[in-house]
N, C-alpha and C positions, 0 to 999 in steps of 0.2 A: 568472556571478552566481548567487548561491545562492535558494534559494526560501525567504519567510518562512513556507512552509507547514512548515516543518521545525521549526519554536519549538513548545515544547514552555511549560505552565505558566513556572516558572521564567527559562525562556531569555526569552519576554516583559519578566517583571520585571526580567532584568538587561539586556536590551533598553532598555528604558523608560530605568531608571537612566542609561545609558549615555549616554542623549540628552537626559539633563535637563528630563524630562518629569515631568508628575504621576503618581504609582502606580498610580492609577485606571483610566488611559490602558491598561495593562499587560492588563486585564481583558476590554476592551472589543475590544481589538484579539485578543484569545483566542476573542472568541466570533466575530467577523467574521469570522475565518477558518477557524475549525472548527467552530463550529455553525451559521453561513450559509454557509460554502463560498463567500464571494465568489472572483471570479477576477480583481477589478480593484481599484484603490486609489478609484478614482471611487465607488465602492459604500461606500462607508464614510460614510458620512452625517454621525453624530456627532462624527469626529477633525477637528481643525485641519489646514487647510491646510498651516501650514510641516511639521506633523509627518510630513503626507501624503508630501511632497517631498523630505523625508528620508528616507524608508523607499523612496521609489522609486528612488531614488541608489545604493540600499545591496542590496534584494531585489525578486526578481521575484515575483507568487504567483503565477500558474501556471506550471509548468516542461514543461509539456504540450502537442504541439502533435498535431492532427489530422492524421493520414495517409491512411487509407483507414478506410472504415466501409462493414459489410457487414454486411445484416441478411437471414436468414431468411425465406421466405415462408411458410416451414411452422409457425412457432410465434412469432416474431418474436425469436429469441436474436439478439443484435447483434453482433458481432465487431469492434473497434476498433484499428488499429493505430497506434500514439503514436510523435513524436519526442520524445527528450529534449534540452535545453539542448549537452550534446555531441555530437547527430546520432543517438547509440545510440537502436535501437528496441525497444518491448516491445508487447506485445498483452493487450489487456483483453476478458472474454467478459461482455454481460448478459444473461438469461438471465430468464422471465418467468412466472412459475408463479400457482397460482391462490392460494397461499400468501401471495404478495409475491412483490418483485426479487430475485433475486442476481446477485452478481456476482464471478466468479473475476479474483483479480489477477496482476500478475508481482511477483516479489520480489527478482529481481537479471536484469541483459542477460546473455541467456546463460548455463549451466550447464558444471560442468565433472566431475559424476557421472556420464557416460556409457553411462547406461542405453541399451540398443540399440533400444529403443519409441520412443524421445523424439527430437524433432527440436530440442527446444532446446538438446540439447546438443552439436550439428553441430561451432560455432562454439566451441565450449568455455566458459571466464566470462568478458565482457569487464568487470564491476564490481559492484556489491552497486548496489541503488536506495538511497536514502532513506527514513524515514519518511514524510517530504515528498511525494516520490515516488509513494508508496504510496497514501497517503492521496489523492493529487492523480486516482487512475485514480477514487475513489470519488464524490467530491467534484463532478468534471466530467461521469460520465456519469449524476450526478442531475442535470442541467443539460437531459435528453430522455427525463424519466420525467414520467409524472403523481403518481406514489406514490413515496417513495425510496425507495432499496436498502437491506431488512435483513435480506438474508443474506449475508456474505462468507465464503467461501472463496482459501486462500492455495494457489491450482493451478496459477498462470500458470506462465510462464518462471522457473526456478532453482530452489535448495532453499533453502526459507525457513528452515531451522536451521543455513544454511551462511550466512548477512546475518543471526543470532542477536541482535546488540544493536539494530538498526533496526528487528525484524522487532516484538520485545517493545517498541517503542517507539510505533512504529503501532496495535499491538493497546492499549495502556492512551492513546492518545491518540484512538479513536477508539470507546473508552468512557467517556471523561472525561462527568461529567454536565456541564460547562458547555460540551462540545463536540457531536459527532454523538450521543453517548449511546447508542450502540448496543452492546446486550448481548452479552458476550463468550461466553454460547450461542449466539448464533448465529451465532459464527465458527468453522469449521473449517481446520485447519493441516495440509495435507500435506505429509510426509516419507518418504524413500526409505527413512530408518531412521539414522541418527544415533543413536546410547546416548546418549553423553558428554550432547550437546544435550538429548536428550531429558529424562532426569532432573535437568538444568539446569531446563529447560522448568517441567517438574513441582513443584519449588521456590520457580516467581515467583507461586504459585499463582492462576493465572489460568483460571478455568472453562470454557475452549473447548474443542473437541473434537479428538482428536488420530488422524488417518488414517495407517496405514502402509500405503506401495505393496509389494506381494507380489511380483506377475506370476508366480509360480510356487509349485506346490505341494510343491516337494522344494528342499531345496538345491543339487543339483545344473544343476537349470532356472533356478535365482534369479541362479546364479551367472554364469549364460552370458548372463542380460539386463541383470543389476545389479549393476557392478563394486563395490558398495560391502559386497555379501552375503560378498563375502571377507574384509573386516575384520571384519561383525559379522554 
């Protein structure tokens, strides 16, 4: 079962339409879920019961389930290990500065660029996340903050320009002003280095900050940790 954290503006509306609801409805249910981050259909105050019991038929909103959590004594950075709806797991870091939260996400199970650094990519890719997905690591571990998270970085598990259409999907849904409205300065996106993507990237022009991983000073070094420095 899919998560209704995955609707997007539109998908709502054609949600709504779908079910022979009022338009309204479409709106309401936008901000329930992206600018209050509920994680349950019980939270929704304002909606009609039968509509409630439609949409539980049909989507889960949380796709999230708690594994292990592990926090820091030295600073209090959290470390979260998530199942997802098909068993696959990912890991979320929060991280506590005197700035605000941040919080690095995953953005696919497993990687299949094979940096010799990186342990995510042991297992090679088992799937891209969702927006949903995505959005679901932000959404839940404001659920054990006093203040929310507003800093995200895209560091976790996988290469976020390699899940390209979910990635750009998460970043304008979780600066939507009727949703989290978090400013897309204070999103950083790291990438092993992808061109193609990249200057794709550059094009949806969307003001976040773009990190390229090195790990080495020559090409020859880059080459022996970053299979991908042979293409580009």
């Amino acid at each position: 079962m899919n998560s209704i954290r995955d609707f997007d503006e539109q998908g709502f509306i054609n949600l709504i339409e779908s079910l022979s609801e009022k338009k309204f409805r479409a709106k309401q249910l936008f901000q329930w879920i992206h600018q209050k981050g509920i994680s349950s259909y019980d939270e929704m105050s304002n909606l009609p019961k039968p509509l409630l019991l439609k949409l539980e038929e049909r989507f889960i909103v949380n796709p999230l389930e708690v594994v292990k959590r592990s926090v820091s004594k030295n600073d209090g950075t959290e470390k979260v290990l998530f199942s997802l709806p098909d068993g696959e797991l990912i890991e979320t870091v929060v991280m506590k500065y005197r700035y605000g939260n941040s919080i690095c996400i995953s953005t696919q199970v497993g990687c299949r660029m094979g940096c010799k650094f990186c342990a995510s990519t042991i297992g090679g890719l088992k799937r891209n996340l969702t927006a949903g997905e995505m959005l679901s690591q932000v959404y839940e571990s404001n659920k054990n903050l006093d203040d929310r998270i507003n800093h995200i970085v895209l560091m976790g598990s996988g290469e976020p320009l390699e899940n390209y259409n979910e990635v750009v999907r998460f970043l304008r849904l979780i600066n939507h002003p009727l949703g989290y409205n978090l400013s897309l300065r204070n999103i950083t996106l790291s990438t092993c280095g992808l061109v193609n993507q990249i200057r794709k990237l550059a094009d949806e022009n969307l003001p976040i900050t773009l990190a390229i991983s090195l790990h080495g000073a020559t090409d020859e070094v880059r080459e022996r940790v970053m299979p991908i420095n042979k293409k580009y």
